[in-house]
C-alpha positions as CSV (number, residue, x, y, z in Angstrom):
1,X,-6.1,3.4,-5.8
2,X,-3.0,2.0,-5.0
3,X,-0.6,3.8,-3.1
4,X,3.3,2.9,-4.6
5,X,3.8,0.6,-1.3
6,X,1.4,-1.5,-2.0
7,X,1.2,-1.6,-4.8
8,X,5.2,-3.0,-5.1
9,X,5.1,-5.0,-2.2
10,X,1.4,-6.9,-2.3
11,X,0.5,-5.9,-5.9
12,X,3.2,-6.7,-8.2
13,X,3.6,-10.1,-7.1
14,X,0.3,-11.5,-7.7
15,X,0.5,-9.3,-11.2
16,X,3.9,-11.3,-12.1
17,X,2.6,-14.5,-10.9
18,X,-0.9,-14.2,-12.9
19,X,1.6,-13.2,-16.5
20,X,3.8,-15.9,-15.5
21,X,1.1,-18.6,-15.0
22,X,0.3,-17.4,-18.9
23,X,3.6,-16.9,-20.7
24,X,5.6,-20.0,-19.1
25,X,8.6,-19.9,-21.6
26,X,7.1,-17.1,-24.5
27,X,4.1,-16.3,-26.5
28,X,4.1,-18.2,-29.6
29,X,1.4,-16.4,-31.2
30,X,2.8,-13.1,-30.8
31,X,6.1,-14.4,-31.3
32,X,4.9,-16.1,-34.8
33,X,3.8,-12.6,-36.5
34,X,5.3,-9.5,-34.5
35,X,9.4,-11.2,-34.8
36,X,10.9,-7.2,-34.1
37,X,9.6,-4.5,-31.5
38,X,7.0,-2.4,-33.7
39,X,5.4,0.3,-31.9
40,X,1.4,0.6,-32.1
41,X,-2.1,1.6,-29.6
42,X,-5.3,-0.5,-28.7
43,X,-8.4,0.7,-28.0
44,X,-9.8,-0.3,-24.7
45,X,-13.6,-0.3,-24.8
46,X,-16.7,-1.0,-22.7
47,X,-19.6,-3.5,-23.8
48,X,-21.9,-3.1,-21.4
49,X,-23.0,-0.8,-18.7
50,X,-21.9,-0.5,-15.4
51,X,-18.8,0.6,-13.1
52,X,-15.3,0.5,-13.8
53,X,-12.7,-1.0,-11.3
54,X,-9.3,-1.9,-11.6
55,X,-7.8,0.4,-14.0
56,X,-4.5,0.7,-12.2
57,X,-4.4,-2.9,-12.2
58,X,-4.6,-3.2,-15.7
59,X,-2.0,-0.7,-16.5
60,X,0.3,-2.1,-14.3
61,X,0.1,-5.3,-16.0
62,X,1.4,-4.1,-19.7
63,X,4.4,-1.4,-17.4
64,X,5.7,-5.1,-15.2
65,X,6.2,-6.2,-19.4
66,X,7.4,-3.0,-20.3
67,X,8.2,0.1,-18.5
68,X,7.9,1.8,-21.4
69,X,3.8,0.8,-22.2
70,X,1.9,4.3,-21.2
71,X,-2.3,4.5,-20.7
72,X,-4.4,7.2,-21.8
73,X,-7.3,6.8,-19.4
74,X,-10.6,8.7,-20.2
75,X,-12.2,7.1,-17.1
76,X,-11.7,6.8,-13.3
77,X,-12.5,4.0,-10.9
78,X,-15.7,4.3,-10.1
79,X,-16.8,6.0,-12.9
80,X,-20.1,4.7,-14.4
81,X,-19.2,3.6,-17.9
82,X,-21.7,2.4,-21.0
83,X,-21.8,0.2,-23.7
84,X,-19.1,1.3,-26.9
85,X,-17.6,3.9,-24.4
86,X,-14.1,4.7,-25.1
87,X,-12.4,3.9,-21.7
88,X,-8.1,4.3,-22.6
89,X,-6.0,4.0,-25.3
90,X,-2.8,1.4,-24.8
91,X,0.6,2.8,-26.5
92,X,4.0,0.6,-26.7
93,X,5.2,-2.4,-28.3
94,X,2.4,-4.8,-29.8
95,X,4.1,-7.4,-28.5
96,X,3.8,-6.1,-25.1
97,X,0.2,-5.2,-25.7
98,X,-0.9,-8.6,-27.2
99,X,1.1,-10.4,-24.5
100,X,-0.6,-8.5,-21.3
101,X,-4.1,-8.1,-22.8
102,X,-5.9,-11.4,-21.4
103,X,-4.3,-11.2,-17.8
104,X,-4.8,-7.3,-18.0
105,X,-8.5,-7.4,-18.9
106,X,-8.9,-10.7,-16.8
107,X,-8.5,-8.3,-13.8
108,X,-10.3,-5.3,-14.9
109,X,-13.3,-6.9,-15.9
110,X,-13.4,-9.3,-13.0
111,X,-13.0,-6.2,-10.3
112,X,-15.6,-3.9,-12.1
113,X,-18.5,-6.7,-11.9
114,X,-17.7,-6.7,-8.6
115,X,-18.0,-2.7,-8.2
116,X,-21.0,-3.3,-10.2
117,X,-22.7,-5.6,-8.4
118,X,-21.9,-3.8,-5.1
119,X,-23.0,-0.6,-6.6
120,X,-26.6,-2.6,-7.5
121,X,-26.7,-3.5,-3.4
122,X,-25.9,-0.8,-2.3
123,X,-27.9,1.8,-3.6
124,X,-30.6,-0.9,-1.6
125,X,-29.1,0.5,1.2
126,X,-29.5,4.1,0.4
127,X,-30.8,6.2,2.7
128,X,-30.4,3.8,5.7
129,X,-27.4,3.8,8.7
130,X,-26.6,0.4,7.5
131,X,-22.9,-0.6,6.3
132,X,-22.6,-3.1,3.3
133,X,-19.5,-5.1,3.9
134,X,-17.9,-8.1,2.3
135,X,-16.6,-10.9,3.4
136,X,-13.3,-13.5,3.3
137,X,-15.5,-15.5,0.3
138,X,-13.0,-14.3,-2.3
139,X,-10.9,-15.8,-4.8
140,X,-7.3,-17.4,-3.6
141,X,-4.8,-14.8,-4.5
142,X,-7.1,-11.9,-5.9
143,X,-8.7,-10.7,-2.4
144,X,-6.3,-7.7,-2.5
145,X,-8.1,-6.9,-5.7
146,X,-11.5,-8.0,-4.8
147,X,-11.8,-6.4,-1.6
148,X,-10.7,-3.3,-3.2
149,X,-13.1,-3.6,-6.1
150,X,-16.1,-3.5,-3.2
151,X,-14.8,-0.2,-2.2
152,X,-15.1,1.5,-5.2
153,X,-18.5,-0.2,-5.5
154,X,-20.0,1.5,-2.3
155,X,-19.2,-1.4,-0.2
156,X,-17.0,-1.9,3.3
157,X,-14.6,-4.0,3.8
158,X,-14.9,-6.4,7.0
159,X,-11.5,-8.3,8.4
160,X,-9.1,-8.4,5.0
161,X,-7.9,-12.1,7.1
162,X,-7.7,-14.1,10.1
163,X,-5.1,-11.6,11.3
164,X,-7.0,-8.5,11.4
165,X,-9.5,-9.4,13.1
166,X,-11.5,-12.1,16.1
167,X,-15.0,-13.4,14.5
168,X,-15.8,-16.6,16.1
169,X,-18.0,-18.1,14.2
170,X,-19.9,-22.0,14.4
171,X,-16.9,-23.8,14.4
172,X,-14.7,-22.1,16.9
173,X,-18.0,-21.7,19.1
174,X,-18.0,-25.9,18.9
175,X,-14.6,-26.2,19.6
176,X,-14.5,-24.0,22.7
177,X,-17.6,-25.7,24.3
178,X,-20.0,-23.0,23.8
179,X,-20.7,-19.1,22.9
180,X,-20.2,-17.1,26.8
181,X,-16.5,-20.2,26.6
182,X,-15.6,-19.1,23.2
183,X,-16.1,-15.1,24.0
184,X,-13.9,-15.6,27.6
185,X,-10.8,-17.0,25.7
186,X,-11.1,-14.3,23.2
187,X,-10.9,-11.8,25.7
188,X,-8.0,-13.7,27.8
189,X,-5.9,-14.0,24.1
190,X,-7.0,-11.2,21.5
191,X,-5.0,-8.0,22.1
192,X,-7.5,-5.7,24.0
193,X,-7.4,-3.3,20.9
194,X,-9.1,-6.2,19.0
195,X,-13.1,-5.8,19.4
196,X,-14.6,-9.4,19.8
197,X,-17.3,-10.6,17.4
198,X,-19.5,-13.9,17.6
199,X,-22.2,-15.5,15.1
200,X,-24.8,-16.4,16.7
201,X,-28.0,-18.5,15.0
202,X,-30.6,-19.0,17.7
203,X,-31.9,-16.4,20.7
204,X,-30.2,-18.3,23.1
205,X,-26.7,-17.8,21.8
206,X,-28.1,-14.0,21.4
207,X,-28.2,-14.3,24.8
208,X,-25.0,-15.9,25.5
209,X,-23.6,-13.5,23.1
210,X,-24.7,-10.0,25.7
211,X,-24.0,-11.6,28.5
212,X,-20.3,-12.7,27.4
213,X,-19.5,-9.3,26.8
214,X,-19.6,-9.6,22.6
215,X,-18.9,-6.2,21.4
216,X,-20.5,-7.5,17.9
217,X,-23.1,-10.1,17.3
218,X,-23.3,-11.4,13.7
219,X,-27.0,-12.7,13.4
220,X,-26.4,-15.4,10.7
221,X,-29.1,-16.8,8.8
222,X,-32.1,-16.0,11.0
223,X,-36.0,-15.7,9.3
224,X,-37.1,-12.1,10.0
225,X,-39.2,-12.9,13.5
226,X,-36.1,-14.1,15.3
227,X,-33.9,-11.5,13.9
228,X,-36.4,-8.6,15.2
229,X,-36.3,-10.9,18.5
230,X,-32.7,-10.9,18.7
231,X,-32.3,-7.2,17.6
232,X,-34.8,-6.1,20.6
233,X,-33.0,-8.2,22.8
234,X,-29.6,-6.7,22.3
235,X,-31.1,-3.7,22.9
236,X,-27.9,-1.3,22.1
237,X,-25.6,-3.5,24.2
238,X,-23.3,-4.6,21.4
239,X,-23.1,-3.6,17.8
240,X,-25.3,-5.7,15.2
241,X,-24.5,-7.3,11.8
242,X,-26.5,-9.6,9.8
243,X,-25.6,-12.2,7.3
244,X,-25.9,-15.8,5.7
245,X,-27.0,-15.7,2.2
246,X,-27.8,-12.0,1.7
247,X,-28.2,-10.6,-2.0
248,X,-29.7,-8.1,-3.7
249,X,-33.0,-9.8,-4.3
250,X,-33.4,-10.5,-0.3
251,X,-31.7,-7.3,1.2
252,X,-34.7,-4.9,1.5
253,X,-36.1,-6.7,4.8
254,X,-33.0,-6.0,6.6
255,X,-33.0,-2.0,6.0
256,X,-35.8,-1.5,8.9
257,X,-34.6,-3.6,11.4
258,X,-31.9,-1.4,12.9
259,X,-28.9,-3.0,12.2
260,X,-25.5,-1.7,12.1
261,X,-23.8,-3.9,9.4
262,X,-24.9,-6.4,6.5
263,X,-22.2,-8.6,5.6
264,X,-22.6,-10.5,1.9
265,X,-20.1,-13.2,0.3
266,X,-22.4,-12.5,-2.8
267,X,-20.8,-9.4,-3.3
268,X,-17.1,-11.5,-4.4
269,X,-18.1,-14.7,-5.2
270,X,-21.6,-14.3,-7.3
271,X,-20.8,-11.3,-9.0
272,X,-20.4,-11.7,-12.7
273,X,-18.0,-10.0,-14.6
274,X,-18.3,-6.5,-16.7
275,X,-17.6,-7.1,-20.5
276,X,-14.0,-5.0,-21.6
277,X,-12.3,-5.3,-24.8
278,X,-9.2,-4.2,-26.3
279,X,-10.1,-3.6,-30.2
280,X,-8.4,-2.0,-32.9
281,X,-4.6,-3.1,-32.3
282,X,-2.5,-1.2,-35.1
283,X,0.6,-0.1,-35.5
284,X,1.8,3.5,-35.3
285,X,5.2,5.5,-36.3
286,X,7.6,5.4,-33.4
């Protein structure tokens, strides 16, 4: 959850900006058959299996058009949920409720197929030392949501941006004239509080890797034999991650290799969504 900080300061604004890319001057539908404020409840409900993310989100979306909308929440993030459960009720003005329902279930069922999917992945993991974490391959403007929706899947979260964190990866290897170059100007520029990792593809820039210093080596899309190679080569000396195309269908050889992290983009930008609808819209006495 949320806390209120963040939830004004990096929250709100994406909220506002996602209602005001849909209402641009008003709803005409709504508009056309609800003229006058008429109280009434909706019935948000589940139609398939799986786990529920985002529920904050999605009240917050009906209180930015009304402070006055409440939730009745049956559920919790997290929460595994089934198909024709009863998940919340929506109270205030139907024109409040049928003006925030697409944007309000656009994020709630987007950020629970990604807790699903994660959940799927990791309980792959179960029973290992390894960490599932995601990755930057999120949506523009919804990785505060998405990164969030991992957590409550099982997930980790790896750098939220290019601020939090030094991964050099192909490019800034390239453009520094090598892996043991790339590591030394990390070192010179990153704050010493910043640990340094570098993707590495081949057992020679493993090598580079340990002798520059790494204090993580990201072994990116390697076939098994190289990556047992480069794990026994590292031998303890720097932290390991794997990734490059992991899912769910592929994750199982890593789980024996002794790795510390598996990083998957899969986890954001393949997961589909969980199906939510708001049913039953009537009016009540006010």
């Amino acid at each position: 959850m949320y806390d209120q900080v963040t939830l004004k300061l990096n929250v709100d604004p994406y909220i506002l900006s996602a209602l005001k890319e849909d209402i641009t001057s008003e709803d005409v539908s709504t508009n056309s058959v609800m003229p006058h404020p008429q109280p009434g409840e909706v019935d948000l409900i589940c139609k398939e299996d799986g786990i529920i993310c985002g529920l904050q989100v999605f009240a917050r979306v009906f209180t930015l058009l009304d402070e006055k909308t409440t939730v009745e929440f049956y559920v919790e993030d997290g929460d595994e949920v089934k198909k024709g459960q009863l998940m919340a009720k929506v109270h205030g003005d139907i024109r409040t409720l049928l003006c925030g329902e697409r944007t309000a279930l656009n994020y709630l069922q987007r950020m629970s197929g990604i807790a699903t999917y994660t959940h799927s992945v990791a309980a792959l993991l179960a029973g290992s030392k390894i960490k599932l974490l995601d990755t930057r391959k999120t949506t523009p403007n919804n990785r505060i949501f998405e990164k969030y929706a991992v957590r409550v899947g099982g997930g980790n979260n790896h750098r939220y941006n290019l601020s939090d964190g030094v991964l050099l990866k192909d490019n800034h290897i390239g453009a520094a004239g090598g892996v043991k170059e790339a590591v030394a100007a990390a070192k010179a520029y990153a704050p010493f509080v910043r640990k340094i990792e570098v993707e590495v593809e081949t057992l020679d820039m493993v090598k580079d890797a340990v002798a520059a210093g790494a204090d993580i080596i990201m072994l990116d899309n390697m076939d098994t034999e190289t990556l047992k190679e480069s794990i026994a080569y590292i031998d303890g000396r720097a932290e390991i991650e794997v990734s490059g195309n992991v899912t769910k269908e592929n994750i199982a050889r890593l789980i024996d290799l002794g790795v510390d992290y598996v990083s998957s983009g899969a986890l954001t930008h393949s997961a589909p969504i969980l199906d939510i609808s708001l049913k039953n819209l009537h009016p009540v006495e006010g």
